[in-house]
N, C-alpha and C positions, 0 to 999 in steps of 0.2 A: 555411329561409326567412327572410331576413333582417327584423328590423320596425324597424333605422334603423343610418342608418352616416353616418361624416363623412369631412373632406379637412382636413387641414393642411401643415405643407411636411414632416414627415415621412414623410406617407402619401400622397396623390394625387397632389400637385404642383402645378403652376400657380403656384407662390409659392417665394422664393428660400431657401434651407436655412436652420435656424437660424443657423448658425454664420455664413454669411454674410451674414444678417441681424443678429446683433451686431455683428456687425465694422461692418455698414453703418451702423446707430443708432453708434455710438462714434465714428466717423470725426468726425460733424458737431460732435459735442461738445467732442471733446478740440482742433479747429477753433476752437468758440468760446472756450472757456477759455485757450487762447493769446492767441487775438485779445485780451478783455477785457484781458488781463495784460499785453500789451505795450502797448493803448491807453490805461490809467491812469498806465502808470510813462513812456510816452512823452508824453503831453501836458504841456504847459507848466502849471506852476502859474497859476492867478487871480488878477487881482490883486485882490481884496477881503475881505473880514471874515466872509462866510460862501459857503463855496466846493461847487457844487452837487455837486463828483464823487464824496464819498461816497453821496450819495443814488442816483446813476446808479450805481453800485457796487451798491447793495444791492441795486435795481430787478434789475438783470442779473442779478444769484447769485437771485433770487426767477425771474426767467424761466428761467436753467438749471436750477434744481431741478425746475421743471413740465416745463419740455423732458423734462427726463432719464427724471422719472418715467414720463413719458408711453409709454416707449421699450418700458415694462415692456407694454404693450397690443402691443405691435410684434412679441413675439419669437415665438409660436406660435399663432398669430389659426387659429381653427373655425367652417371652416360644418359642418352638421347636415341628413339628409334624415329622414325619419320614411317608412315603409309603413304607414299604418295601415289599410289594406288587407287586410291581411295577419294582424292582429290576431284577428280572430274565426276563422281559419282554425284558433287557436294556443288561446283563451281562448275556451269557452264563457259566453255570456250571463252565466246563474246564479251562474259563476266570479269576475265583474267585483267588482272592491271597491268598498266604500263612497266616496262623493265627497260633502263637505261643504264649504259654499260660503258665506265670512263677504264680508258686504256693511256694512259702516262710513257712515252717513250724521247729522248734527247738526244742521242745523238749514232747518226746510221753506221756508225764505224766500230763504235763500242756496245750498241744494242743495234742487230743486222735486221732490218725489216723485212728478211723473211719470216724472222722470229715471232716479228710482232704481227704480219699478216697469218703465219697459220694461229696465234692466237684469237684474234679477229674471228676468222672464219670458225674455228671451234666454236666461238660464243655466238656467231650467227645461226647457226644449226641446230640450236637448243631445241627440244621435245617441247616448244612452246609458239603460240600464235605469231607468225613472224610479220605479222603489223604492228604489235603489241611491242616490238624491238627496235633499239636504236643502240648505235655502236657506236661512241665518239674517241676517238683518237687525237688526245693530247699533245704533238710534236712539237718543245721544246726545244728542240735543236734548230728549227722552221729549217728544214733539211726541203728540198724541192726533190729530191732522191727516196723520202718516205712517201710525199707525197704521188710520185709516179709507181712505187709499189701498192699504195692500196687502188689505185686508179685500175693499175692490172689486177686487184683480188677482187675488185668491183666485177670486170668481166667473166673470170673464173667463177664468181663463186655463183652466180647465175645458172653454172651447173654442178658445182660440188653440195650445193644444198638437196635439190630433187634426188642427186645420186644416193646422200647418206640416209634420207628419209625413205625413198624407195628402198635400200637394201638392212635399216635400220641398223646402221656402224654403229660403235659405241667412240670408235676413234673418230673424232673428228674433225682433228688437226690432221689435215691432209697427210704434212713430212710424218705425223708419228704412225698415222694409216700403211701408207706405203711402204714405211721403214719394218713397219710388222709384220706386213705381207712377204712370207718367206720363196711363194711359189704362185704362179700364174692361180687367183682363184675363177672357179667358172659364175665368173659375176658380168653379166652384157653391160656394155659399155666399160669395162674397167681399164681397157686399155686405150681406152679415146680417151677416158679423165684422166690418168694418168700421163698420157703424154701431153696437156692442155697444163695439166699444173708444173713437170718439166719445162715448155717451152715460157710459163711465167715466171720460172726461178732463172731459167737463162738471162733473162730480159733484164730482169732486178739486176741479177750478180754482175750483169757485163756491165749494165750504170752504175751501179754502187764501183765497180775495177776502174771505170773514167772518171767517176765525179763526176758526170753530168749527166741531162738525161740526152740519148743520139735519138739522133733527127728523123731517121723511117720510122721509130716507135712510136711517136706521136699522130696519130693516128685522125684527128678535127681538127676542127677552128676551136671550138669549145675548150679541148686539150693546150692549145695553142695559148691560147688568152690564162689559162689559170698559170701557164710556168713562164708566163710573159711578167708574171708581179716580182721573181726572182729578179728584180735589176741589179746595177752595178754596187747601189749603195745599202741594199737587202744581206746584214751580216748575221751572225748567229744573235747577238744581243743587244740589235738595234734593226728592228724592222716592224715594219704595219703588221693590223692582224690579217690571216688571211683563214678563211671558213669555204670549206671544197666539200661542198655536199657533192659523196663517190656517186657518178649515174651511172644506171646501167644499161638505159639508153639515146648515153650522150646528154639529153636536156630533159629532166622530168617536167612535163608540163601537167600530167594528169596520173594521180597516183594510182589509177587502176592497167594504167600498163607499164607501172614499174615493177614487173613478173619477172620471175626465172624462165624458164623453156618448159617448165610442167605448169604454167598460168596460172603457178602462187604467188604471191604478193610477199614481196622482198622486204628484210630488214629495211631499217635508217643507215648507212654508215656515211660519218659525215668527220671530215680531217677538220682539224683545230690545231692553228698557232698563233699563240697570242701576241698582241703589240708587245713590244719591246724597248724599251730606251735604257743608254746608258744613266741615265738621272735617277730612274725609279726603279725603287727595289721589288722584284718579283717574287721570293719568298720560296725559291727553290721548286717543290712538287708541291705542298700544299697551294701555291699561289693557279698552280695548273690546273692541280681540283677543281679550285674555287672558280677558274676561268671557266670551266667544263660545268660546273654545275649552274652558273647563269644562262650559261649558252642553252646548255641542254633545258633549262627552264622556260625559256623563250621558247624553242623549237618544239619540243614534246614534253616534258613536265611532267615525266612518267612518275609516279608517288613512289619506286621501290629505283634503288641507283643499285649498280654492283661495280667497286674497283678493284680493279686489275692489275698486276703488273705486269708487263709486254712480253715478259717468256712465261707465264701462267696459260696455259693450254685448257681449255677444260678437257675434264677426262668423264666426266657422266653426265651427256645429255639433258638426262631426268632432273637437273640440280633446281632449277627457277622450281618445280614443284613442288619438292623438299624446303623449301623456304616459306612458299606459301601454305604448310602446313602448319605451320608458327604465326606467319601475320595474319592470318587470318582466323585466327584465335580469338574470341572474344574475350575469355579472359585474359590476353596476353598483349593485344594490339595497343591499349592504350597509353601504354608506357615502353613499349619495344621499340628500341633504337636500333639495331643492327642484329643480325645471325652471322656468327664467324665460321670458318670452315678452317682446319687445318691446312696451314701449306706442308705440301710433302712434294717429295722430285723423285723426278728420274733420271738414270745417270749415275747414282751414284755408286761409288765400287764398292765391292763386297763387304769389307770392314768398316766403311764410311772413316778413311784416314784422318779426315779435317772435322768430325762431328756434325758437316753442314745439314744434317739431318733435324737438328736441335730437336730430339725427342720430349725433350722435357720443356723449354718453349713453347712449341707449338701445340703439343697435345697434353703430359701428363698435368699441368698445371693449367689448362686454360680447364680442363676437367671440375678442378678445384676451384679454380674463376668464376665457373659458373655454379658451382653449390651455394656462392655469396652471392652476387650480384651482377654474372656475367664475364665472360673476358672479356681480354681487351684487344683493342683491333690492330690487327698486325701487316695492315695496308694493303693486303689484296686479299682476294676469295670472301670478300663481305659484302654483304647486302645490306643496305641500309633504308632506314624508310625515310626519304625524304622531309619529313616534318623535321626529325629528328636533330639535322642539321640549322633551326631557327629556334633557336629556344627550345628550355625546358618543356617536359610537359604541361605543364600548366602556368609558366611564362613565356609563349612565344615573342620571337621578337621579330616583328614584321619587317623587310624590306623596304627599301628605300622605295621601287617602283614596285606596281602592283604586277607584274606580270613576273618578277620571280617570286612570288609567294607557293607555297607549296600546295595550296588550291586552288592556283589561277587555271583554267581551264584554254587550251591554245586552241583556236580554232581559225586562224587560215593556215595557208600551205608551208610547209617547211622553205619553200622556194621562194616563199613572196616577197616583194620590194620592203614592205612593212616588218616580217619576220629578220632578213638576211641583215637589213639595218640595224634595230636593236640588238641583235647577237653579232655584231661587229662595236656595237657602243661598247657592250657590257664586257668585251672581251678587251677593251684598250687597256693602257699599263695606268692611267691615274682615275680608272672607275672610284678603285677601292678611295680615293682622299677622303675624311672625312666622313666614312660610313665606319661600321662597324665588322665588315667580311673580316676574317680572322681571330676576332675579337669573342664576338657575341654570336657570328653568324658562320655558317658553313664550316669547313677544317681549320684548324686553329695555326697562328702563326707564334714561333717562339723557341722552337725547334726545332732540331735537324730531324728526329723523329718526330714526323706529324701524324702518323699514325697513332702511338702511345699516346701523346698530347690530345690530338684530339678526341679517342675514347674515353681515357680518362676525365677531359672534360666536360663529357657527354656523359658520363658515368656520376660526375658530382653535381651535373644540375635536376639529376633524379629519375635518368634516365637508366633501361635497363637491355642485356643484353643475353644473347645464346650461343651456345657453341653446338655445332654440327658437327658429327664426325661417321660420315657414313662410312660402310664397308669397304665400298668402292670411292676412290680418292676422287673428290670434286673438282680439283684441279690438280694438275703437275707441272712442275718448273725447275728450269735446268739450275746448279749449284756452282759456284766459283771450281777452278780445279788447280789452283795453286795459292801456296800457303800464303805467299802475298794477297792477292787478292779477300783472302776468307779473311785477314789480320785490318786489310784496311777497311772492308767491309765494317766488319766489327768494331775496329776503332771510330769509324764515323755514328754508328749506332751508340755509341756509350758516351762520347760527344752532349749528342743529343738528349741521353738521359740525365746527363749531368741538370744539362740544361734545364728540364722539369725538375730535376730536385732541389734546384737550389731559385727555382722562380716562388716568385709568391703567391701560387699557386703547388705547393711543395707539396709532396703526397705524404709528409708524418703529419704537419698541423692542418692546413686546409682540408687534405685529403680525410683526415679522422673526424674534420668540423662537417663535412659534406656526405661522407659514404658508412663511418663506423669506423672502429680499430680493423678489422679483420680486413677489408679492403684495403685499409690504406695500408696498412703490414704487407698487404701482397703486393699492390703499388708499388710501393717503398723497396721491397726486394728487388726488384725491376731498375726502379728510376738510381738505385744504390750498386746498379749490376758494375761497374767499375773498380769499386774497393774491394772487390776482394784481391787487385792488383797489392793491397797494404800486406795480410798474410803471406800470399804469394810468392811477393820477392822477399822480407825479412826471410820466411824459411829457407827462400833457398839459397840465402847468403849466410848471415849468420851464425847458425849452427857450424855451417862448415869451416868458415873462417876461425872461427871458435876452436874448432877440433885439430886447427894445422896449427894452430898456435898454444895448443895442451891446454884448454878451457874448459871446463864440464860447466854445460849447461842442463843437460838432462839428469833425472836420478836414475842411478847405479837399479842390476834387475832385483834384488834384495829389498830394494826399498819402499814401503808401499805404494806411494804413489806415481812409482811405474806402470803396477797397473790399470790406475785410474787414465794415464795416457794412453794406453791402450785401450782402454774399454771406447776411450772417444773417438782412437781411429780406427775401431772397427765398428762400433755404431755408428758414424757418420758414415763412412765406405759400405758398413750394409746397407742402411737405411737405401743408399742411393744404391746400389747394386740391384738389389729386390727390387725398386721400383721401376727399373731401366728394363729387367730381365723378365719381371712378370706383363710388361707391357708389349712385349713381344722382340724385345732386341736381345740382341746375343752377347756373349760375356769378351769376344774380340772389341767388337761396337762398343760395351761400357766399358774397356778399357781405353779406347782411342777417346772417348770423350772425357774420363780424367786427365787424360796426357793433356789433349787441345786444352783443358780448362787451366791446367798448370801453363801452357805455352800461350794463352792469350791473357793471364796475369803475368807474363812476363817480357807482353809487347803492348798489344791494344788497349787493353785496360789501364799497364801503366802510363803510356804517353798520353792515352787518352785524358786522363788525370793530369798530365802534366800539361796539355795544349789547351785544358780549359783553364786551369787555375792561372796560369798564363794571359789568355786573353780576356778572365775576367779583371785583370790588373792593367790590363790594355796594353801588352805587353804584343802579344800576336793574335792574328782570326782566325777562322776556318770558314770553308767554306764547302759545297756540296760538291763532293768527288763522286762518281757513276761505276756502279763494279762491272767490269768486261764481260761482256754478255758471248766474246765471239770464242772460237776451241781452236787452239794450235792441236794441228795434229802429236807434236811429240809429245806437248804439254797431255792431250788426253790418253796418251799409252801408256806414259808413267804410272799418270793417274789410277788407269785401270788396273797396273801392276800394282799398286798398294805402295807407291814411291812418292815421297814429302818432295815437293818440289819447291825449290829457293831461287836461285837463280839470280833474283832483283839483287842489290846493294844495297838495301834498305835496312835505315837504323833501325827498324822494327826485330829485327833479326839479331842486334846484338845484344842486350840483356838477355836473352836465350843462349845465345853459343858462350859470356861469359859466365852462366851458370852452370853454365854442362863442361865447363874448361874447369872448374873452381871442386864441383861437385866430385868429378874424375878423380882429383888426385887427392880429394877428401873420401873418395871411396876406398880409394887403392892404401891413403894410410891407415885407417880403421882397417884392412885386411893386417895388413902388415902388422901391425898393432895386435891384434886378436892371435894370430898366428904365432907369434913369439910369446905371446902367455900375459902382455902386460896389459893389468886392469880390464880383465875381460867383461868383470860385472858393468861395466859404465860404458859399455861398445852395443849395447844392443839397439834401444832408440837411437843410436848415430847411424849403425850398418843399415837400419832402416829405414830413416829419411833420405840417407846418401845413396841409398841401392836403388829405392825406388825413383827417385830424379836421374838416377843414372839410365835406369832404364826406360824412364820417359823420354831420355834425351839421345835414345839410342839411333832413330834418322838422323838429328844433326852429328855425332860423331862420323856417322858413312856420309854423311854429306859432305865431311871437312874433308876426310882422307881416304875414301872409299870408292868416289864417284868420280868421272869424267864426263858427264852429259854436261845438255847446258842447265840443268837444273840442280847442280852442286850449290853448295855453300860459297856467294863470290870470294876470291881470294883476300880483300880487302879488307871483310867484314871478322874475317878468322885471324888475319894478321892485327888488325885494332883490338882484338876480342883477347887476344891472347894479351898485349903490351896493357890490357883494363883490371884482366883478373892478377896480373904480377904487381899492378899498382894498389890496388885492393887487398892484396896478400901484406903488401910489407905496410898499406896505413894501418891494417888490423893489426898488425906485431905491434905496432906504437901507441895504439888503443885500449888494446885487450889485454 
C-alpha cells in the first residue's frame, strides 16, 4: 500500500529526459557566450577616456553565471504525492513518534502575540495523538506580555481543541476560522467559543495597549510567582532563563488530568526565554533554535522537531502524517534530514505588487532541489528528524551530556525538580563555551540566514532532503505590506548570503567538494542572490547616461548582432515567463515580479553589497533587524488597492527614484530623437531598455508627483534624488 510516490522525467514523464534537457539548458548558453564574444571584439572602440564595455562585459559574465546556475534547478525538477490515508492502516496510533514544534518570536510590538498564539493553537490541533505533541515557544524579547498571552491560550485552547476535532475544522487558527465564518453557522457551541476566544484577544490587546500585565487578570498564586521573575533589572538582553510550562490546571502534578473538557490529554506548551547577558553573544535566531532544541531534548526528546515562524498558521491538520509518509520510509529514513513544505500566505492582493509570493523561491526551484539532492530549508514549515541535527549520517557527533543525545529516552515528568533544572542549565547564555552547538551540532552559527546555512550544511555532510508540496497549503503566513519593509527584509537575507558565500565553507569550492557541481551551482545561485545588484544598476545607468550624452553603445537594427541581443532578451524573459505562467501565476504577477527584481537590484541587493564589503573591512556591522509583523490599517488599503507604499526616508529608495529620474528623460530623448527622423536605426535597443525601466518605475513617478497619502515618495528623498541624477548627468558629459 503505497503512502507516497513522485514523477520526474526519469519516471512518469510529461517532461523532457534528462539528457535532453541538458542539451536544451547548454544550447542557450553556449548561444550567449558567442554572442557576448563576438559583440565585444566586434564593436568599434569609444572614443573617450573612460569606455563603458568593460562594465557591460562584467554585467553579462554576472547574468551568465545566474543564467547558468539557474540550469542546475532545470535538469530533474520533482513533484511528490503523499497517501496519508493510508498511514494508520500501516502505523498504529500508540506507534506515532514524538513531534516537537519550535515557534521563534522577539518582540510583542513588532510580532503581536495574537499572531503567535493563533499559530500555537493551529499546531495544537493537528490530526495527531496530542500526547505525542509538544509546542515550545522561543521568546526572545523575554517579553512578560507574550508570556500572559500563551497563559490565556493555555485556557482557551482546553476548549478550542475538542471543538475543531468534534466538528473537524480544517481552519484551525481560531482568528482565520472566524474571519471565514461569513454567517452564524449552525454548529452547538460556536457562539460560546467564539466569545471565550474574543474575551482572550481583549485581555492580550488591553496588556499589550499598557505594557503590563493588570492586576484582576492574574488569576493564582502560581500566575503570581511566574510574572514576579520580571523584576526591576529583567531587561530585554540581559535577564535569567525563565521556562513557564503553560498549565491548564494551574499545577500539573499528574499528567492524566492534564485534559481538555472532552478528557483528552493536552499537548506540551511550554514558554522559553533564554539567559541573557550583555557579555555573550546569542547568535540571533539560530542561538534560539539551539536553546529550544536542548530544552526540548531534556523535556521530551521527540525524534521528529518541526520550525515555525510565529505568523505561520497551519492550514491542513493532516500535515504530521504527510511527513510521516516519508520518514518512515525504509528506503528513505536512513539518510532523511528534513521534508520542506512551501511557505505560501495569505493576504496577499490580487497582483502580488511586492512579489512576496517568491514563486520561484519557494516552490519552482525547491521542485529542482529536489530532483538533486533536496531543497534547502527555508526556516519554517520543515520537519526535521532530530538525529539529523548531530552529525552526518554516518559521523554522528555526540553531546557533551548524555541526555541531549537524540536517543536518550526522558523518562520523569516534564515538571520535575530534576527535569526543570537541567533545561534551565542548558538554556543559560555560556552553555555553548567550549562545545561545538553551532559548529558541528544543532543549527549553524555564521549567518544571518541560518536557515540556508544550516541546510546547506546538513546537505554537505551527506545528508538528504524533500520537498512537500501538497494541494492544500500546509501552512500560511502573513507577507510585509510596504515596500520598506519587503526591501529591508530582503536586504538582511542577502546580508546573510553573502555571508555563506564568502565563508569557508563557500558553496562553488566546498559546496562542489561535498555535494557535486549541480548542487553546488544551485547553492551558489542562492548564496550569489545579491550580484545581480552588478547588471542591474550598470543598465540602468549607463546606457542612459550614454544616450543624453549622444553615445552608441548598442548596435544600430541593421546590424547583425542586434538580433543576437534580442534573441537573449526574449529567451531569458521567456524562459522565465513560461515558467512563472505554467506554474499557475498570471502574466500581471510575472510582471510585478520583474519590476520587484529590477527595484531590489536597485536597493537590497545593492547596499546589501555595500554593507557587507563594508564590514568585512571592519568598516561597519549589521545586525538582526525583525520585519513588522503588525497592519496599519491605511498601510493594508493601499495594499489591497495594488498601491506601492514608501513613505519611510530610506536611502533604500533612492538609487530607485535616481534611476526612474535619469531613465525619464533618456526616454523622453530617444522619443524626441526617433521622431524628428535622426538615426532611427540605433534607437531601438535604447527605446527598449529606457521604456521598459520607465515602465517598471511607473509607482515611483505617481509617488513623486501624484500622491498625497502618507505613503508618497518622502519629499526629501525626491529632492536628493533629483540634485544625484544632475550630478551624474554632467560627471558623465566629462567621462563619456
Amino acid at each position: 500500500m503505497p503512502l507516497a510516490c513522485f514523477t520526474c522525467p526519469n519516471h512518469c514523464g510529461g517532461r523532457p529526459s534528462t539528457a535532453s534537457s541538458r542539451w536544451f539548458t547548454s544550447l542557450p548558453f553556449w548561444l550567449y557566450s558567442t554572442a557576448m564574444s563576438k559583440t565585444y571584439s566586434s564593436t568599434p572602440p569609444l572614443a573617450s577616456s573612460l569606455s563603458p564595455s568593460p562594465f557591460f562585459c562584467f554585467s553579462d559574465l554576472v547574468l551568465a553565471f545566474m543564467w547558468a546556475s539557474a540550469q542546475a534547478f532545470r535538469m530533474s525538477p520533482i513533484r511528490r504525492k503523499e497517501f496519508p490515508q493510508n498511514l494508520k492502516q500501516i502505523i498504529k496510533d500508540e506507534d506515532f513518534v514524538g513531534l516537537d514544534v519550535f515557534i521563534c518570536t522577539a518582540d510583542p510590538y513588532k510580532e503581536p502575540p495574537m499572531n503567535v498564539v493563533n499559530t500555537a493553537l493551529s499546531l495544537m490541533a493537528y490530526d495527531y495523538p496530542t500526547e505525542k505533541i509538544s509546542i515550545y515557544v522561543s521568546d526572545d524579547g523575554g517579553s512578560v506580555l507574550t508570556l500572559f498571552a500563551f497563559m490565556e491560550a493555555a485556557k482557551f485552547a482546553r476548549h478550542w481543541l475538542p471543538f475543531c476535532r468534534q466538528h473537524n475544522i480544517m481552519e484551525r487558527s481560531p482568528h482565520v476560522y472566524f474571519e471565514s465564518i461569513s454567517h452564524h453557522p449552525s454548529i452547538p457551541q460556536f457562539e460560546k467559543i467564539k466569545i471565550m476566544y474574543e474575551d482572550m484577544k481583549m485581555k492580550v490587546e488591553q496588556v499589550i495597549d499598557k505594557g503590563a500585565v493588570i492586576e484582576e487578570y492574574i488569576s493564582d498564586d502560581q500566575q503570581h510567582q511566574a510574572f514576579n521573575k520580571w523584576t526591576k533589572s529583567f531587561s530585554r538582553m540581559d535577564h535569567p532563563t525563565v521556562i513557564q510550562i503553560m498549565s491548564y490546571e494551574q499545577v500539573i502534578l499528574d499528567k492524566s488530568k492534564d485534559t481538555d473538557i472532552s478528557g483528552q490529554l493536552m499537548p506540551n506548551l511550554i514558554y522559553v526565554s533564554r539567559e541573557k547577558s550583555k557579555t555573550s553573544p546569542h547568535h540571533f535566531k539560530a542561538g534560539a533554535l539551539n536553546v529550544l532544541l536542548r530544552v526540548s531534548a531534556v523535556m521530551t526528546n521527540a525524534p521528529i522537531i518541526l520550525t515555525q515562524d510565529c505568523d505561520m498558521y497551519s492550514n491542513d491538520p493532516q500535515t504530521p502524517l504527510r511527513i510521516l509518509c516519508y520518514f518512515s520510509d525504509p528506503a528513505l529514513k536512513s539518510n532523511l534530514a528534513f521534508v520542506q513544505f512551501p511557505q505560501r500566505f495569505h493576504g496577499l492582493n490580487r497582483d502580488d505588487i511586492y512579489a512576496t509570493e517568491y514563486k520561484r523561491l519557494f516552490k519552482i526551484n525547491s521542485m529542482g532541489f529536489d530532483g538533486l539532492n533536496g531543497p534547502n530549508y527555508v526556516g519554517s514549515g520543515c520537519f526535521f528528524r532530530r538525529r539529523a541535527l548531530f552529525g552526518g549520517p554516518s559521523t554522528p557527533v555526540p553531546p557533551e551530556i548524555p541526555e541531549l543525545g537524540p536517543d536518550h529516552v526522558v523518562r520523569k515528568p516534564i515538571i520535575s525538580h530534576e527535569i526543570l533544572s537541567l533545561a534551565h542549565r542548558v538554556a543559560g547564555c555560556n552553555y555553548e563555551n567550549q562545545t561545538g552547538w553551532g559548529s558541528q551540532s544543532g543549527f549553524r552559527y555564521g549567518s544571518l540566514v541560518e536557515d540556508f546555512y544550516t541546510g546547506y550544511r546538513l546537505q554537505c555532510e551527506g545528508w538528504k532532503s524533500l520537498f512537500c508540496n501538497p494541494e492544500r497549503a500546509a501552512f500560511l503566513g502573513d507577507v510585509p505590506i510596504t515596500l520598506f519593509d519587503v526591501l529591508s527584509q530582503c536586504k538582511r537575507w542577502c546580508i546573510g548570503l553573502f555571508e555563506v558565500a564568502f565563508s569557508k565553507y563557500n558553496t562553488l569550492i566546498f559546496g562542489s567538494q561535498s555535494m557535486g557541481v549541480l548542487m553546488s551551482l544551485a547553492y551558489s545561485h542562492y548564496a550569489l542572490w545579491p550580484i545581480w545588484c552588478i547588471p542591474v544598476t550598470f543598465y540602468s545607468f549607463l546606457p542612459q547616461l550614454a544616450l543624453l550624452n549622444q553615445v552608441s553603445l548598442f548596435p544600430k537594427i541593421t546590424e547583425p548582432w542586434f538580433f543576437l541581443y534580442v534573441f537573449l532578451l526574449l529567451g531569458a524573459y521567456g524562459q522565465d515567463f513560461l515558467d512563472f505562467v505554467l506554474d499557475g501565476g498570471t502574466v500581471r504577477k510575472w510582471w510585478n515580479a520583474q519590476r520587484m527584481w529590477m527595484i531590489r537590484g536597485l536597493s537590497c541587493y545593492l547596499f546589501s553589497s555595500i554593507e557587507y564589503l563594508l564590514k568585512s573591512v571592519g568598516i561597519s556591522t549589521h545586525g538582526f533587524s525583525l520585519t513588522s509583523k503588525v497592519v496599519d490599517d491605511e498601510q493594508s488599503k493601499r495594499y489591497g488597492q495594488g498601491i506601492f507604499e514608501f513613505g519611510v526616508p530610506s536611502p533604500l529608495f533612492m538609487p530607485l527614484t535616481v534611476a526612474a529620474i535619469i531613465n525619464l528623460f533618456s526616454f523622453l530623448f530617444v522619443l524626441t530623437q526617433f521622431f524628428s527622423g535622426k538615426n532611427t536605426e540605433g534607437l531601438c535597443l535604447k527605446m527598449i531598455l529606457t521604456g521598459s525601466i520607465v515602465l517598471n518605475c511607473l509607482p515611483v513617478y505617481g509617488a513623486i508627483g501624484l500622491r498625497n497619502d502618507a505613503g508618497k515618495m518622502p519629499t526629501q528623498i525626491t529632492i536628493i534624488s533629483t540634485f544625484v541624477s544632475v550630478a551624474l548627468y554632467y560627471a558623465s558629459s566629462l567621462s563619456l
